[in-house]
FIPAFI-23419 format. One record per residue (C-alpha): x, y, z. Coordinates in pm, whole numbers, padded with zeros to 5 digits, always signed. Layout:
% FIPAFI-23419
XYZ/...
***
This chain:
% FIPAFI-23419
-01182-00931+06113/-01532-00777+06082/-01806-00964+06005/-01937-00922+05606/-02299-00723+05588/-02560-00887+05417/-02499-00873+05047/-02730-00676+04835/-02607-00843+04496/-02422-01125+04372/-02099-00936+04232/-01778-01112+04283/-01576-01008+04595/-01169-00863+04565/-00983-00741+04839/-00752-00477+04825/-00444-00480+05070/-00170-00197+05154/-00079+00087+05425/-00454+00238+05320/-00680+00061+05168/-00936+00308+05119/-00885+00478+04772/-00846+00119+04610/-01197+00009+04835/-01380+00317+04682/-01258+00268+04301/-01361-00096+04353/-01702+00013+04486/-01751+00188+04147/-01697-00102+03933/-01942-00303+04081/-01725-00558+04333/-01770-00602+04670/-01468-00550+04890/-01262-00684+05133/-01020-00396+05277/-00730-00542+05432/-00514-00207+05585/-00337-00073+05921/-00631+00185+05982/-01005+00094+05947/-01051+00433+05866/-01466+00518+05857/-01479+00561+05484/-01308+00255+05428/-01495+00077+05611/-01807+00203+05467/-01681+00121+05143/-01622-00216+05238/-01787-00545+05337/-01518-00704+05506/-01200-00521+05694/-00945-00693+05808/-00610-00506+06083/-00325-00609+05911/-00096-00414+06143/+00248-00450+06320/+00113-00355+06606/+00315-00132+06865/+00249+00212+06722/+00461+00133+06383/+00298+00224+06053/+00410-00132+05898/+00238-00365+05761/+00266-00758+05961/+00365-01045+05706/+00182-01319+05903/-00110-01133+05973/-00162-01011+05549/-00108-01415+05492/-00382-01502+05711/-00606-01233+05629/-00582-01325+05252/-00634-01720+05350/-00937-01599+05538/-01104-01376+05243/-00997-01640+04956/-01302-01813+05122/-01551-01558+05061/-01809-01602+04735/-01693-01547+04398/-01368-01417+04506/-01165-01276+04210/-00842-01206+04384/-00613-00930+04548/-00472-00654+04495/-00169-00447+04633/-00102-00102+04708/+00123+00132+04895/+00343-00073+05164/+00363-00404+05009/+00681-00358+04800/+00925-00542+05066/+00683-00848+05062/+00543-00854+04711/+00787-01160+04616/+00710-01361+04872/+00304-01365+04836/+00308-01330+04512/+00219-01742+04369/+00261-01842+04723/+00109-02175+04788/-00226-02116+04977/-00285-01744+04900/-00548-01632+04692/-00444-01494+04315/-00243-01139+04298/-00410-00945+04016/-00110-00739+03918/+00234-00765+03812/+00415-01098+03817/+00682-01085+04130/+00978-01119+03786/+00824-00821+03612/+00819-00595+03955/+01186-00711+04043/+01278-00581+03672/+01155-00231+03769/+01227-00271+04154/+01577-00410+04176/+01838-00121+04144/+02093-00308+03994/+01847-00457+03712/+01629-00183+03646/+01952+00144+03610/+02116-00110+03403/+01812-00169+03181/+01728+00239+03152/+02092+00250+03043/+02022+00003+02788/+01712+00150+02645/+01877+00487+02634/+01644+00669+02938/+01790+00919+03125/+01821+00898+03543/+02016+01064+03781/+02382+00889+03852/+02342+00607+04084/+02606+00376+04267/+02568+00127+04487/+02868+00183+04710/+02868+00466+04902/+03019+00807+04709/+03337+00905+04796/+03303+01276+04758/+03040+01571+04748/+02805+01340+04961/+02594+01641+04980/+02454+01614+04616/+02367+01212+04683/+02070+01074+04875/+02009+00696+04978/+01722+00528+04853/+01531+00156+04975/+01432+00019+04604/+01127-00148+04852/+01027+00152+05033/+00759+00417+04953/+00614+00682+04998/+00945+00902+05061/+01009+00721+05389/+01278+00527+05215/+01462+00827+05127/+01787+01016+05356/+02050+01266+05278/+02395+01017+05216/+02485+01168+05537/+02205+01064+05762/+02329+00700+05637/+02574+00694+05887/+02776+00396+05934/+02476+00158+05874/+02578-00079+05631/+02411-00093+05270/+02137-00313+05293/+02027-00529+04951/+01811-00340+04790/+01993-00035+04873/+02140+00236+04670/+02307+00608+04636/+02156+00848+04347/+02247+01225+04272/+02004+01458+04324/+01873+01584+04023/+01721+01921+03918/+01362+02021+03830/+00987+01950+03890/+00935+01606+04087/+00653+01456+03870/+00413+01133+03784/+00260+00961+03494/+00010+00748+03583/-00022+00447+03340/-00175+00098+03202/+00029-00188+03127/-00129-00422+02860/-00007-00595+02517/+00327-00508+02601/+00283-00138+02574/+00126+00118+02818/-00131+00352+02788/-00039+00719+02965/-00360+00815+03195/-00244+01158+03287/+00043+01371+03473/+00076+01500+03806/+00290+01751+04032/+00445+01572+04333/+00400+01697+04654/+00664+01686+04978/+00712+01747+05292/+00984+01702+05558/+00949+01497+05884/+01210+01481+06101/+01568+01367+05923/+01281+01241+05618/+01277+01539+05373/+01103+01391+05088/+00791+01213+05275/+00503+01169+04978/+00228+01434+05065/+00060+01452+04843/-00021+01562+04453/-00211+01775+04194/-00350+01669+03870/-00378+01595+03587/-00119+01877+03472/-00022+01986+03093/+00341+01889+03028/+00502+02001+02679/+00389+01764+02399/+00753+01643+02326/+00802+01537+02696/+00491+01359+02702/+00603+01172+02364/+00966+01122+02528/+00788+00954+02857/+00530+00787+02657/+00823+00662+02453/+01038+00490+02771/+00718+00357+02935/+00642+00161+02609/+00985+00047+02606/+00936-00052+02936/+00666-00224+02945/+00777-00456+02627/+01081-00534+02787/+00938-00644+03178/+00596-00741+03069/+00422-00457+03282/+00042-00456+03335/-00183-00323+03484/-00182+00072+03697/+00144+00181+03777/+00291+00474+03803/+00621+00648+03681/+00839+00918+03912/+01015+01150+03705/+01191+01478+03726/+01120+01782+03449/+01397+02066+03375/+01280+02246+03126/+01218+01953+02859/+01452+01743+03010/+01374+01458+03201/+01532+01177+03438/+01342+00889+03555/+01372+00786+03942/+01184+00482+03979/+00835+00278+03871/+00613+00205+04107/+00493-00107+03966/+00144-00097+04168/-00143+00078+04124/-00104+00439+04261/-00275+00674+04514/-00290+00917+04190/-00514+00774+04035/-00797+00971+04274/-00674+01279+04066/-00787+01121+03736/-01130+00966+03889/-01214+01310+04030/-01084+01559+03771/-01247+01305+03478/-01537+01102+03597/-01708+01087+03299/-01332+00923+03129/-01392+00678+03440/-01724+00564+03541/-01647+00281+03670/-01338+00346+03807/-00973+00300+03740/-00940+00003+03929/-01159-00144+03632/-00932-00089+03455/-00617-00253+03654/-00841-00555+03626/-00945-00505+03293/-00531-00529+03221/-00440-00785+03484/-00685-01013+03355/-00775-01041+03012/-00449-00777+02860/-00702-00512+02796/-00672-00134+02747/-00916+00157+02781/-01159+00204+02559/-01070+00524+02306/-01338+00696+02411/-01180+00728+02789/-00827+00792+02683/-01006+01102+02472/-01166+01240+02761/-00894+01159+03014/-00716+01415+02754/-00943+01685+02802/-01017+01707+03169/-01332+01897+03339/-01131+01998+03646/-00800+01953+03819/-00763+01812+04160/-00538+01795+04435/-00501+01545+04735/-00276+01599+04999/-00197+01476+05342/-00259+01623+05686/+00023+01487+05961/-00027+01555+06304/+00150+01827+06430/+00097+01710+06781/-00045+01445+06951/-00399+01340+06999/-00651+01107+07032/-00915+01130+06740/-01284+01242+06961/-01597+01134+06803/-01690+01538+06713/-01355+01531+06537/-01449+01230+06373/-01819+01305+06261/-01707+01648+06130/-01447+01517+05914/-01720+01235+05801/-01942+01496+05714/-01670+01706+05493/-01644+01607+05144/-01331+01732+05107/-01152+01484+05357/-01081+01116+05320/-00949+00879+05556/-01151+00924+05785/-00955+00838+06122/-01257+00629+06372/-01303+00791+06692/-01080+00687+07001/-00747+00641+06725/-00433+00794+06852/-00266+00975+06612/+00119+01045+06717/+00304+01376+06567/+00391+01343+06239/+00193+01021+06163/-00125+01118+05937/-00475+01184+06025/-00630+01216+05720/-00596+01302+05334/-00769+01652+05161/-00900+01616+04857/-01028+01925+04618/-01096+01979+04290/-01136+02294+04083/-01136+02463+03778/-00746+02562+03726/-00375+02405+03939/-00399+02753+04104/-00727+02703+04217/-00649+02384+04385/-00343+02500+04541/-00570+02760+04698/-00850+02514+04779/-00611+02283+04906/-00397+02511+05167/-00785+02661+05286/-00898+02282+05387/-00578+02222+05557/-00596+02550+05784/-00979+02409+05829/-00891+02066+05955/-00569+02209+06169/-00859+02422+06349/-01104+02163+06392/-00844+01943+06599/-00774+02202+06805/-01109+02247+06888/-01310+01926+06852/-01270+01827+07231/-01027+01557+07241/-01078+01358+07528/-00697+01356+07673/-00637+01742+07571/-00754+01979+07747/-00602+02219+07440/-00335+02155+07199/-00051+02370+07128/-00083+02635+06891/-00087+02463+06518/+00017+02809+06359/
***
């Protein structure tokens, strides 16, 4: 645990907690707070967002976050001056119910651990979609007898695509609990970014999905684009079930909804009932909508059940740019060198930053890209330019157990 700067105002302290803490330090930063990261990487620009960072790790080269080591990091910052609270992000889902109340720990500011098992929970949430008439893919929780190619298997507490296999790749590994199989469905994978409060939800924006394959994972998260222009009855029709949604499981808050588009048909795959890494898209492509950040807003929700002002939602509608963020794995192994680092410090176009002297194993992530410009084309274009930038500078920045890496082409 690093040791909290000297403060240069009295604003309350929250910490933010998940896989990466960083986009959730920086919207923070913007509303005011002072921040207590609490992450597996340190990165620099989390760091430098933050006033207190705290390894939360599992140690051994795994990307997972520790139980015991969260619990006493959040005992630890509870203590800290006008704490508010925390807050979870990406890689908490498997231990959300048990920290959330838990005697000791600071508040959660976010959904209650009932109204994230309603959306989370396989068997609960299908059989509530079913009842409120919203369209998914077919889903069983045995395993399919026949045409196992058209099924995946899904972990209802994963994320970030790492919880999701071809049925075959399943094996003879039993079905764990919060297991289940789902067709695979046709059309655009896509997100709706939205605030839970007075039992309805207020849609932020949409965004394209973006994937990549690692290994027997062929739906890893890498990425997205937005905010993106979806027909005006599908945004009714998801506006519509997220409403219903959020009346029924008492929602609040940023969450997000994953969705797939055919033409104007729809199927919803699951709710991420935590605040999302999309939400960059909408504090880049709109920052006048959000000044202070979206995370104001999550907290705006979480703690006194209020919505965004009209005057952002109007905005948010008419956007002054698109962006893009996307993720950069290592296509080979390296240790991060201090040019490598300082360069990527310097770009404006990368986040998360890794410090100097990380190893980074193939296929594990260095950092994240993030563009805007004027048009989705544009981006696309930016986006795929940065990447072939960054690819180059690790194969050149002097890495101090690589004499040269194999070609990256």
């Amino acid at each position: 645990m690093t040791t909290p700067r000297q403060p240069l105002a009295q604003a309350p302290f929250v910490a933010v907690a998940g896989l990466s803490a960083r986009l959730l330090a920086q919207s923070a930063t913007r509303a005011g707070l002072r921040v207590a990261a609490l992450d597996l990487f340190g990165d620099r620009d989390t760091r430098a967002a933050a006033e207190v960072w705290c390894d939360i790790g599992g140690g051994g080269g795994a990307l997972t976050i520790d139980r015991e080591r969260l619990r006493h990091a959040l005992e630890r910052v509870a203590r800290l001056p006008r704490f508010l609270g925390w807050i979870g992000g990406s890689g908490l889902e498997p231990l959300i119910a048990q920290l959330c109340g838990a005697p000791g720990l600071p508040r959660f500011i976010g959904n209650t651990a009932e109204a994230s098992a309603a959306v989370r929970e396989p068997r609960r949430f299908f059989a509530l979609l079913d009842e409120l008439h919203i369209p998914h893919p077919a889903v069983a929780f045995a395993p399919p007898a026949t045409a196992q190619a058209g099924w995946l298997f899904k972990l209802a507490d994963g994320c970030g695509g790492t919880h999701i296999k071809p049925l075959a790749a399943l094996g003879a590994q039993s079905v764990p609990a919060q297991g289940y199989f789902q067709r695979i469905g046709r059309g655009r994978s896509l997100s709706a970014l939205f605030i839970g409060a007075q039992g309805r939800a207020q849609l932020i924006g949409f965004a394209e999905q973006l994937t990549c394959a690692l290994g027997e994972l062929a739906f890893v998260h890498a990425g997205s684009i937005g905010p993106i222009d979806v027909p005006p009855q599908v945004a009714a029709r998801v506006q519509s079930a997220l409403d219903a949604l959020c009346a029924r499981t008492g929602l609040i808050g940023l969450n997000s909804c994953d969705f797939l588009l055919d033409g104007d048909a729809l199927e919803l795959l699951e709710i991420n009932a935590r605040p999302s890494s999309t939400m960059a898209l909408y504090e880049t492509a709109s920052p006048d909508a959000w000044p202070h950040g979206l995370l104001q807003c999550h907290l705006d929700a979480c703690r006194f059940d209020r919505l965004p002002s009209n005057r952002s939602a109007a905005l948010a509608r008419e956007p002054r740019w698109r962006a893009g963020q996307r993720v950069l794995f290592a296509p080979a192994p390296f240790t991060v060198s201090a040019k490598f680092s300082d360069a990527c410090l310097r770009d404006r176009q990368c986040r998360d930053v890794p410090m100097p002297g990380t190893r980074v194993e193939a296929g594990q992530p260095v950092c994240t890209l993030l563009v805007r410009a004027a048009s989705v084309d544009a981006v696309r274009r930016t986006l795929d330019a940065q990447r072939a930038l960054v690819l180059q500078r690790i194969e050149t920045c002097d890495e101090p157990d690589h004499a040269r890496l194999p070609s990256l082409a």
